[in-house]
VONU-129678 format. One record per residue (C-alpha): residue number from 1; x, y, z; residue in three letters. Coordinates in steps of 0.05 Angstrom, whole numbers, plus 5000, padded with zeros to 4 digits. Layout:
resi;xx;yy;zz;resn
NUM;X;Y;Z;ALA
...
This chain:
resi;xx;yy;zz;resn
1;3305;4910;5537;UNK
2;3316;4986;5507;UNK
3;3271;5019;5467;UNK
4;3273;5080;5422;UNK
5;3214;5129;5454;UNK
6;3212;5156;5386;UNK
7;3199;5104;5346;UNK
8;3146;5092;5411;UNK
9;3114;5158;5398;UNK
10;3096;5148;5324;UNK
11;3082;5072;5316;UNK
12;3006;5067;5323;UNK
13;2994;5133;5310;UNK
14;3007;5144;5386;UNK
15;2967;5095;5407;UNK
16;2913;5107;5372;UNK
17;2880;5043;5373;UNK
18;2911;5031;5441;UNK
19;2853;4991;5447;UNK
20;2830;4937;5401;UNK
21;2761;4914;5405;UNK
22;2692;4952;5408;UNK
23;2645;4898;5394;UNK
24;2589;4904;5456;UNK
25;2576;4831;5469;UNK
26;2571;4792;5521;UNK
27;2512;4829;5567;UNK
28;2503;4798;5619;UNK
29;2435;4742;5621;UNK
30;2427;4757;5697;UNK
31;2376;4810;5703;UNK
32;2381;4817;5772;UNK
33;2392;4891;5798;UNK
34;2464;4909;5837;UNK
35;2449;4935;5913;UNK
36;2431;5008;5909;UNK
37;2435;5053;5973;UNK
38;2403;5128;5972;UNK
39;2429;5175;5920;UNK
40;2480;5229;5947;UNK
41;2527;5268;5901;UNK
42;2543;5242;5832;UNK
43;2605;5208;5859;UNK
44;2584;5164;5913;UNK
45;2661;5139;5906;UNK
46;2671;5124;5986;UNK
47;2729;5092;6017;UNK
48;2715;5016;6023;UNK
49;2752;4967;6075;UNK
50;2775;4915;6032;UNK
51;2827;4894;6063;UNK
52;2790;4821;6093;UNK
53;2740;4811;6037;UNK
54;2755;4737;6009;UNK
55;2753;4727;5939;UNK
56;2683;4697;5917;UNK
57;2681;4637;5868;UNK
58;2685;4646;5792;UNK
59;2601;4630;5787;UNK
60;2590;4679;5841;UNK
61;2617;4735;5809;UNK
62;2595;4720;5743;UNK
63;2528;4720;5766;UNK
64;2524;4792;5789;UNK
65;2500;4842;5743;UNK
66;2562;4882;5713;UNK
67;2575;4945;5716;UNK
68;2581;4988;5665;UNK
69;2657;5010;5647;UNK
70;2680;5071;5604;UNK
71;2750;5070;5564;UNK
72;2773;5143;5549;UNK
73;2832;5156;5510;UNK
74;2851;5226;5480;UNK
75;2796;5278;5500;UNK
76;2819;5329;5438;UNK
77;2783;5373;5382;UNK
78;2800;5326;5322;UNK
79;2858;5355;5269;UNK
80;2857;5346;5201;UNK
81;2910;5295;5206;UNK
82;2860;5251;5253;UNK
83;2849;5191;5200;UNK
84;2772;5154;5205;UNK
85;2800;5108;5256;UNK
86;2846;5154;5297;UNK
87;2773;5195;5310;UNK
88;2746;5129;5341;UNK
89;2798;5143;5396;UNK
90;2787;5220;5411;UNK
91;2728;5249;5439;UNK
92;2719;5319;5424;UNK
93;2723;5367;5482;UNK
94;2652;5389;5488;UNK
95;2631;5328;5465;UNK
96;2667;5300;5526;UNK
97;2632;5354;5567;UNK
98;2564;5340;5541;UNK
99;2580;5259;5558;UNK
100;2589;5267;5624;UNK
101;2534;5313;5630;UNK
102;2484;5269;5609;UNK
103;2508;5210;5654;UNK
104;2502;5264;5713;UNK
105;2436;5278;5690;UNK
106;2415;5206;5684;UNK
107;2431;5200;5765;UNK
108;2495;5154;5732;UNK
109;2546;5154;5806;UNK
110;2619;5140;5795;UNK
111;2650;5084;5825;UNK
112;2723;5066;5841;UNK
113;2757;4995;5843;UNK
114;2748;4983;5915;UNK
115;2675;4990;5912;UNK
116;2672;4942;5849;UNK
117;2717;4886;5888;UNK
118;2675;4888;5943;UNK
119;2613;4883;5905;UNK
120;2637;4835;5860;UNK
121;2657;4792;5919;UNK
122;2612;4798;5975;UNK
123;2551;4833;5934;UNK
124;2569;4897;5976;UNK
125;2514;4950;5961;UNK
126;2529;5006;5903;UNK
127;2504;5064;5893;UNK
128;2447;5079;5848;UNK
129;2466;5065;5770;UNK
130;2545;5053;5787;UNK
131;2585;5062;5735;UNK
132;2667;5063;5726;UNK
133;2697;5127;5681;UNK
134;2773;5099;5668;UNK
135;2820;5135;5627;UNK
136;2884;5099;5582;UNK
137;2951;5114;5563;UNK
138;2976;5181;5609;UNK
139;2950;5227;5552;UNK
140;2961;5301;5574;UNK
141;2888;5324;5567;UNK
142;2870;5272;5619;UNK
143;2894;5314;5667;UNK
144;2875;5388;5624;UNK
145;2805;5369;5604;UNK
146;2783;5305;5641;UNK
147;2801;5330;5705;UNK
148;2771;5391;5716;UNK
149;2710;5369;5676;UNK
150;2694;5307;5734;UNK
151;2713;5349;5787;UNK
152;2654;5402;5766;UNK
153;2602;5340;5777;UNK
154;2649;5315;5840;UNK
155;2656;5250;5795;UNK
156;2723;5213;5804;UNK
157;2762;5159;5756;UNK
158;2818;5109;5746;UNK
159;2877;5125;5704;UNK
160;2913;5072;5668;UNK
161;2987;5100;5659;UNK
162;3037;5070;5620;UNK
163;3104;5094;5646;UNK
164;3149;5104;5599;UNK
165;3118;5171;5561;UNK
166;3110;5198;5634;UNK
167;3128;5272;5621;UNK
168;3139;5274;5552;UNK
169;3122;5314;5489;UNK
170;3113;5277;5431;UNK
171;3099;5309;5354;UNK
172;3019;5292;5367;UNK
173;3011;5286;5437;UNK
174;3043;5309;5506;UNK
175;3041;5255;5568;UNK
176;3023;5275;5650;UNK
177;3082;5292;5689;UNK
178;3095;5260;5757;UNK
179;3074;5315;5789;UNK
180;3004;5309;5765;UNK
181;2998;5239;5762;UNK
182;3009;5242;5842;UNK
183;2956;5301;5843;UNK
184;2910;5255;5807;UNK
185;2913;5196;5866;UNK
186;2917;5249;5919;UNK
187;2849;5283;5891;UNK
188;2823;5210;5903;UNK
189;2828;5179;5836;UNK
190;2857;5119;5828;UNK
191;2919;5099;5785;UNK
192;2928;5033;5753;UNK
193;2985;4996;5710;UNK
194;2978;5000;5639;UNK
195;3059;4976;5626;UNK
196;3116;5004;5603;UNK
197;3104;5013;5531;UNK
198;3042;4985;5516;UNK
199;3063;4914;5484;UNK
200;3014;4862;5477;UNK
201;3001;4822;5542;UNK
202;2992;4757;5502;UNK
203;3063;4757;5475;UNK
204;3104;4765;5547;UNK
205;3162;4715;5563;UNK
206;3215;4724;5602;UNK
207;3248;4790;5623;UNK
208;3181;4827;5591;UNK
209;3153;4810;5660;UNK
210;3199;4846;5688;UNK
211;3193;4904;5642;UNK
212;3127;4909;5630;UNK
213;3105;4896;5702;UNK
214;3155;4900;5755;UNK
215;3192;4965;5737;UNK
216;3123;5004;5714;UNK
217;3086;4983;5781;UNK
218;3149;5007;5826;UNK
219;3158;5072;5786;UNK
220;3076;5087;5803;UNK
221;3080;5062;5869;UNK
222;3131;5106;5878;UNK
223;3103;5171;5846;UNK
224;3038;5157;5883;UNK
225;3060;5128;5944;UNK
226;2999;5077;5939;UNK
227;3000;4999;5919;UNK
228;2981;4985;5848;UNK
229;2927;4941;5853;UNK
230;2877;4951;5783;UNK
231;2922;4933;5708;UNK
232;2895;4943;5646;UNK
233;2921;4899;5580;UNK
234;2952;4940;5526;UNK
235;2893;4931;5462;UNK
236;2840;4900;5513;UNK
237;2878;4838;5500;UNK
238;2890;4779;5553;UNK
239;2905;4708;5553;UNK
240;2898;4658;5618;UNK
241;2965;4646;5612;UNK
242;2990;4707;5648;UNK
243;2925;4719;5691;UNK
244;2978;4678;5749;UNK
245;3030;4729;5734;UNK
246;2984;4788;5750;UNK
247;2963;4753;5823;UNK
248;3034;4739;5833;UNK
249;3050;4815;5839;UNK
250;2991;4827;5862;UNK
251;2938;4862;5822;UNK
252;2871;4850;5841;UNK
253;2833;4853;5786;UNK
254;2849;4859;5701;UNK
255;2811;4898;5650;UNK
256;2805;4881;5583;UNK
257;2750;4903;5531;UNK
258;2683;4877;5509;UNK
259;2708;4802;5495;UNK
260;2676;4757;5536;UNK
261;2696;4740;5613;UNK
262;2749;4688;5636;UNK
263;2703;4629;5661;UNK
264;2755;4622;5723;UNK
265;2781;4682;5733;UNK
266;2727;4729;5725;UNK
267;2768;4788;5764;UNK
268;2829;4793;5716;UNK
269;2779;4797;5650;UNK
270;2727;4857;5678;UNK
271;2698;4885;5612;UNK
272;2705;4961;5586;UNK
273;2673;4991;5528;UNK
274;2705;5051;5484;UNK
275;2676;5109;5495;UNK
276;2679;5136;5411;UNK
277;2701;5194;5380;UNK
278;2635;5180;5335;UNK
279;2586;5180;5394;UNK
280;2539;5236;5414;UNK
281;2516;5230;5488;UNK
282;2447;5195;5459;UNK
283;2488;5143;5425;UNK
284;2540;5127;5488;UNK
285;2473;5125;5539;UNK
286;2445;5069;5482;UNK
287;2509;5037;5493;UNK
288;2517;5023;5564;UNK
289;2447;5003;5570;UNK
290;2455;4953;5510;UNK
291;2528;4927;5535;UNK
292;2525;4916;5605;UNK
C-alpha cells in the first residue's frame, strides 16, 4: 500500500482534527479516591515492575477512579490561515506555558503508562492528583516547545508518533526527526504507536494491519530501542473488532477520546480529553475536574 506524503501533508489540514471527539462524558460514578503516596517533585513518574502484574477483570478496572488524560496536538502561536476549527487543535505557546503551570501549581504529578497499568490492575498507589500529559501526531514543536517546557517542572509525557512524517517538512508543519524522538524516550518519556498515516482504526482489513501496525511499531522499536507497548487510534476512534489485533502484537493498553469505555476491554478504550486551542488554564482545570 503506497501513499503520496504530499497529498498526506495537506488532507486534514495536517491533521488538524487528528482527533475527533471532545464531548467530556462519561465521568466516572465511582467516587472513590486513587491511592495517593507523599507528594515529591511534580513528576512522581517512577519506574514500575510490571512485568508479573496480571491483568484485572473488566469490572475491576472500571471501578477505579480514572485518571485524568491530556491530548496535545500542535503547541503553535495561531496564523491567520488557522480556520475556527484548526485553533481547536493548537494551543498557543504561552498559553501552553501558563497550562502547565497551573497544573504544577495545583500539586497535579505526571504519570507514565506503567504506573497507570499497574494501578489500573492491581490498585497500585499513585501519586497525589495523577494525571497523564500525552502528545499526538510527531509535530515538531513537541519536541521545541513541549519539551523544554515539562522539563522546567521535571514533568514527563507520552508521545504518540505516527511514522511516516518522521523527519519531514511539510508547507504548515515540520515532524521530529529520529534523532529526537530517541532523545525523547531516553529523557524518560515514553513513545507510543499512533500508525503509519493516521487512517481510521475502524476501517482496517487485511494488509492495513500490517501497515498501519506492524511496520510503524518495528520502525519505533527500532529508533528507541524499547517495546511499543501504549497505541493511540487515529480520530479517538476504535471498534472491538480490532481490540484482539492490538493484544496480538502486543500493546497493552489503547487510547481513544472521551467516548465511553469498552465494557470488556476496558485497557484498549482508556479515555483522553483535548486539551483546546480555546481554553485558558481556568477553563482546562474546570475540565479535568468535570471529565474524569
Amino acid at each position: 500500500m503506497k501513499y503520496s506524503f504530499l497529498t498526506i501533508l495537506t488532507a486534514g489540514a495536517i491533521l488538524f482534527a487528528s482527533c475527533q471527539s471532545k464531548s467530556q462524558t462519561e465521568k466516572s460514578a465511582d467516587k472513590d479516591s486513587t491511592t495517593q503516596t507523599t507528594k515529591t517533585t511534580a513528576s512522581t513518574a517512577t519506574p514500575v515492575d510490571v512485568s508479573k502484574i496480571k491483568v484485572a477483570d473488566a469490572k475491576t478496572i472500571l471501578a477505579r477512579k480514572q485518571v485524568p488524560i491530556l491530548c496535545y496536538h500542535q503547541v503553535r502561536n495561531w496564523k491567520p490561515t488557522d480556520g475556527k476549527v484548526g485553533k481547536d487543535y493548537i494551543v498557543e505557546i504561552q498559553n501552553f506555558k501558563d497550562q502547565m503551570k497551573m497544573l504544577a501549581d495545583s500539586g497535579y504529578h505526571t504519570i507514565l503508562p506503567d504506573q497507570l497499568y499497574a494501578y489500573l490492575n492491581t490498585g497500585a498507589a499513585l501519586p497525589s492528583k495523577p494525571i497523564m500529559l500525552t502528545f499526538d501526531d510527531t509535530d515538531m514543536d513537541q519536541f521545541t516547545v513541549v519539551r523544554p517546557t515539562l522539563e522546567k517542572l521535571g514533568y514527563k509525557a507520552v508521545y504518540f508518533i505516527m511514522t511516516v512524517s518522521i523527519g519531514k517538512k511539510g508547507k504548515f508543519v515540520d515532524y521530529m526527526t529520529r534523532e529526537q524522538i530517541k532523545q525523547l524516550s531516553d529523557e524518560g518519556n515514553i513513545i507510543g504507536s499512533h500508525t503509519y498515516d493516521h487512517k481510521n482504526f475502524k476501517k482496517y482489513a487485511g494488509k492495513d494491519w500490517e501497515e498501519q501496525l506492524d511496520k510503524p511499531t518495528k520502525k519505533l522499536e527500532e529508533i528507541t530501542g524499547k517495546t511499543m507497548t501504549e497505541f493511540a487510534y487515529p480520530f479517538g476512534l476504535w471498534n472491538a473488532e480490532g481490540i484482539p489485533e492490538l493484544k496480538k502484537r502486543g500493546f497493552r493498553m489503547a487510547y481513544q477520546l472521551s467516548t465511553k469505555r469498552d465494557e470488556k476491554d476496558p485497557l484498549f478504550t482508556i479515555r483522553r480529553i483535548i486539551a483546546s486551542g480555546y481554553w485558558s488554564p481556568k477553563t482546562l482545570s474546570n475540565s479535568i475536574k468535570n471529565s474524569f
